[in-house]
C-alpha positions as CSV (number, residue, x, y, z in Angstrom):
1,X,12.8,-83.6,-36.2
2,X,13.0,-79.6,-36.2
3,X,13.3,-78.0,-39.0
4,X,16.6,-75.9,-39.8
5,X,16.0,-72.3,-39.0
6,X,18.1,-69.7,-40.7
7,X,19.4,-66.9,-38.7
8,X,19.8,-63.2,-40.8
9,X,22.3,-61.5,-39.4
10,X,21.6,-58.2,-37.6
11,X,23.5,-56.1,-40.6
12,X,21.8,-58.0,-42.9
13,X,18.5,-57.1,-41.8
14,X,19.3,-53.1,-41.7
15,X,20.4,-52.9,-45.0
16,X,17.6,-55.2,-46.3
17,X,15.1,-52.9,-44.1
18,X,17.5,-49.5,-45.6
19,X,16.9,-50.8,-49.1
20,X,12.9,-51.1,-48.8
21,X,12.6,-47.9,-47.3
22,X,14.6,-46.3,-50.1
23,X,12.3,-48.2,-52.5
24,X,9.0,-46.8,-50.6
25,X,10.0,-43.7,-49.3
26,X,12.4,-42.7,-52.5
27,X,15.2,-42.3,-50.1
28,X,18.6,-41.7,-51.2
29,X,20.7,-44.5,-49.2
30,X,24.4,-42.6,-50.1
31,X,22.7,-39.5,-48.7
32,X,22.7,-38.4,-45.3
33,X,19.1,-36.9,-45.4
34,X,16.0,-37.9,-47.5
35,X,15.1,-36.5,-50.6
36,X,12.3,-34.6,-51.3
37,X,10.1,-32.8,-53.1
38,X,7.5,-31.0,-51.2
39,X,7.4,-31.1,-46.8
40,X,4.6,-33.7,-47.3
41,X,7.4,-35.8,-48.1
42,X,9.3,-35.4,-44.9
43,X,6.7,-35.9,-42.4
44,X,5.2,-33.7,-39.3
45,X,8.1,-31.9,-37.6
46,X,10.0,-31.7,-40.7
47,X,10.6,-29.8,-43.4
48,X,12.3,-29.5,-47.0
49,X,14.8,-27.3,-48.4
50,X,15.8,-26.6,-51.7
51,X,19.3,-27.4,-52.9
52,X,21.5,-25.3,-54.8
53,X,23.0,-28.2,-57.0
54,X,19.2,-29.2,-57.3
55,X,16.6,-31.1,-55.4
56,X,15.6,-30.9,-51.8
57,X,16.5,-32.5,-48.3
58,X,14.3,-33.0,-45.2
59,X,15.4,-31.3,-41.9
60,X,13.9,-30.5,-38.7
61,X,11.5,-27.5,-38.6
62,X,13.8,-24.5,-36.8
63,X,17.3,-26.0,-37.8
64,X,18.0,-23.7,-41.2
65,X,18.2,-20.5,-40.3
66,X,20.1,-17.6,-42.6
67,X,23.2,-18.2,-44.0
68,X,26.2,-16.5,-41.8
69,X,29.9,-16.2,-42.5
70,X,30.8,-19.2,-40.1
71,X,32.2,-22.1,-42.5
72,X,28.9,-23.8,-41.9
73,X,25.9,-24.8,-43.7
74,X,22.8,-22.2,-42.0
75,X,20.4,-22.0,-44.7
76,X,21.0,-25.8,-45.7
77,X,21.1,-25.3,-49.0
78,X,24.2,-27.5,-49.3
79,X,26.8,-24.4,-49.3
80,X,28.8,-22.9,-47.6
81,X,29.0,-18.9,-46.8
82,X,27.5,-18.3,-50.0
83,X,27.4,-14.6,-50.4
84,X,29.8,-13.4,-48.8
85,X,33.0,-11.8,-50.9
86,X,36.0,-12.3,-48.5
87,X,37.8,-10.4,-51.6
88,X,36.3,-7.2,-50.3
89,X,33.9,-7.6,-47.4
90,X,34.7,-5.1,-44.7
91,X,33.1,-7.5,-42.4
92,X,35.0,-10.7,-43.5
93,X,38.0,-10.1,-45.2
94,X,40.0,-12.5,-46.2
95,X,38.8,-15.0,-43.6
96,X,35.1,-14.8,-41.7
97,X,35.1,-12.6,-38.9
98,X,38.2,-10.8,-40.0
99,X,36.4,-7.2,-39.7
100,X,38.3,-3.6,-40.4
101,X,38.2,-1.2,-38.3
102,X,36.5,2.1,-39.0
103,X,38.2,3.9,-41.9
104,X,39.6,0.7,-43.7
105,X,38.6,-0.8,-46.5
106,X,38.8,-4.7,-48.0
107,X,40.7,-4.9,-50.9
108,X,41.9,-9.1,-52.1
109,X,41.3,-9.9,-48.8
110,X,43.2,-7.5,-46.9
111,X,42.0,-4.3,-44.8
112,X,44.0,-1.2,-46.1
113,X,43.7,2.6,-45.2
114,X,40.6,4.3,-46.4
115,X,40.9,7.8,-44.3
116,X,44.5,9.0,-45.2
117,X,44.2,11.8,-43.2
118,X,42.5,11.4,-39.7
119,X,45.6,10.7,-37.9
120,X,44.9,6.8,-37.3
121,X,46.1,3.7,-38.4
122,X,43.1,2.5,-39.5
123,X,44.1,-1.0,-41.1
124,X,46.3,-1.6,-38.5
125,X,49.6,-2.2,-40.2
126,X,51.5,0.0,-38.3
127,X,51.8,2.7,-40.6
128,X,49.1,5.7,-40.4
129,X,47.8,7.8,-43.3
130,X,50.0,9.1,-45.5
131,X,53.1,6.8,-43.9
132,X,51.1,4.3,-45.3
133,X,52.5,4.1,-48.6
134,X,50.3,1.6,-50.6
135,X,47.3,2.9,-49.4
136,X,48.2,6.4,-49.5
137,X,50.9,7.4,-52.1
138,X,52.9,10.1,-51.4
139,X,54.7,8.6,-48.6
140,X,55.3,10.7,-45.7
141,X,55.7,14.1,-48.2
142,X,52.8,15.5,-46.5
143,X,53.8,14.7,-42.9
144,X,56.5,17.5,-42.9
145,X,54.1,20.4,-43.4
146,X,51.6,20.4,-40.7
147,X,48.9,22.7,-43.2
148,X,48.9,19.8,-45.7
149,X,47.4,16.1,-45.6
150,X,46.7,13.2,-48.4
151,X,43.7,13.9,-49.9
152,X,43.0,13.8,-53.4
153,X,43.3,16.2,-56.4
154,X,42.8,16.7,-60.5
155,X,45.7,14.7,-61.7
156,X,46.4,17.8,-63.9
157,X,45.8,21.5,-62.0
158,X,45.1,23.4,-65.0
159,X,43.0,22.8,-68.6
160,X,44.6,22.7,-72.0
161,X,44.1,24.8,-74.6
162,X,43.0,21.4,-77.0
163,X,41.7,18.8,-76.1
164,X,44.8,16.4,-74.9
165,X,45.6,16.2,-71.0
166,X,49.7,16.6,-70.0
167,X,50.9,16.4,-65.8
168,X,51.6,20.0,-65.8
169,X,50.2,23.2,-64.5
170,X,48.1,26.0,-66.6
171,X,45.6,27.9,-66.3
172,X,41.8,27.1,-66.7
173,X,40.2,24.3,-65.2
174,X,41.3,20.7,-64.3
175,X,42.1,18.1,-67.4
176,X,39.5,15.8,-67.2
177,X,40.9,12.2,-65.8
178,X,40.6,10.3,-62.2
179,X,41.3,11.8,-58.9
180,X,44.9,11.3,-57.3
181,X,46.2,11.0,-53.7
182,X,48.2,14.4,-53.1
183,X,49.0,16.5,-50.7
184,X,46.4,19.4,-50.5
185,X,45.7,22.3,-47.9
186,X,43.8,21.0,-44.7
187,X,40.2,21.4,-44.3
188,X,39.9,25.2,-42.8
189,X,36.3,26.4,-44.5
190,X,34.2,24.8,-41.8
191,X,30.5,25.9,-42.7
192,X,30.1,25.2,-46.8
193,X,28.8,21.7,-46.1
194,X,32.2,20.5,-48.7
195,X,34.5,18.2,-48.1
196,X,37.2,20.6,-49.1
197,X,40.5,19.1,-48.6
198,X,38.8,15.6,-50.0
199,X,39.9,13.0,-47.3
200,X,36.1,11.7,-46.8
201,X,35.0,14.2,-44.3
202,X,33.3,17.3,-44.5
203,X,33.3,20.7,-41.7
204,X,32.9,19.5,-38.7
205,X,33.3,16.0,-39.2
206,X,36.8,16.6,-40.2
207,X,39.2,16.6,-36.8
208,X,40.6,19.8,-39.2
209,X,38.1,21.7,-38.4
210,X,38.4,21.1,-34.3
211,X,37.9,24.7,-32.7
212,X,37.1,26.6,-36.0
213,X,34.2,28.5,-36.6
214,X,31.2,26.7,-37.9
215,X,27.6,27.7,-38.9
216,X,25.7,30.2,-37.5
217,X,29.1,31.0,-35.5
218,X,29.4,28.4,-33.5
219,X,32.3,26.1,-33.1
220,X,33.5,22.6,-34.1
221,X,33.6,20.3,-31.6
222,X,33.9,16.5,-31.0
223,X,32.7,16.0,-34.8
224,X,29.9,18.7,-34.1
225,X,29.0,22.3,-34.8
226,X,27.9,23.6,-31.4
């Protein structure tokens, strides 16, 4: 007479084999890599990476690579785009691969007008430079005189006599106090390497100074003194 055999089912088996591996290899089972310590303990071909909430993981030489703005795991450190500021990156605002455009800036996530006097819509809202009211106060004020744009100016044209600071105008030199958007005379001295008119640009690099005379007597042009 045969002896009874007892059959192990198949599921029974892998988790009895998953539990001596853990036990041998200290392998996490409720993680979906093995743990480690060094690369010795992930074996040829492998290798392992530190984790950001602590300890390391194996993974295939040449899989990590650096971390990118992607809403995946590159570096596989167990984050995601770490290091990247959607608040203000120019790059990835407000959402990754949300990039603005040359002369806007990131601000909570949005791209707002930066140049408020180039005559573009930078941020692409629609509104251009100084139409732009939340990026560049003053509204359209300077739009109606063709000699002025938004650029910025002492919040206070004159200096006091003590030492306080008022909105008005006297004579001496600025109150001390942050620059303001305001509408000031165009850029028209095109060789004193200043960015006169304050809008970002300076001589030639200011479309103002298109056609004018530059250093040395040349001319402005395309950005250029030449």
């Amino acid at each position: 007479m045969r002896a009874a055999r007892h059959v192990i089912p198949i599921a029974a088996a892998v988790a009895v084999g998953a539990t001596a591996l853990s036990c041998f290899f200290g392998i996490d089972p409720d993680a979906p890599r093995f743990s480690c310590a060094t690369g010795e303990d992930c074996g040829a071909g492998f290798e392992c990476r530190p984790q950001a909430a602590g300890g390391g993981r194996c993974y295939r030489a040449g899989e990590c690579t650096d971390e990118l703005c992607d809403d995946l795991d590159n570096n596989c450190d167990g984050q995601v785009d770490e290091g990247f500021d959607l608040a203000k990156d120019p790059a990835n605002c407000g959402a990754c691969g949300n990039a603005c455009g040359d002369g806007a800036r990131c601000s909570d996530g949005h791209c707002r007008e930066a140049r408020c006097a180039d005559g573009a819509d930078n941020d692409q809202d629609g509104r251009p430079d100084c139409e732009d009211e939340e990026d560049c106060p003053l509204g359209g004020d300077c739009a109606a005189d063709a000699g002025l744009n938004c650029g910025l100016q002492a919040p206070d044209a004159g200096g006091d006599a003590d030492a306080g600071t008022d909105a008005g105008t006297d004579a001496g030199t600025p109150d001390a106090g942050p620059l303001q958007r305001a509408c000031v005379p165009r850029e028209s001295e095109c060789s004193n390497g200043a960015d006169d008119d304050l809008d970002g640009r300076a001589d030639c690099e200011d479309p103002d100074c298109e056609g004018l005379t530059c250093a040395n007597r040349k001319t402005c042009s395309g950005g250029n003194c030449q």
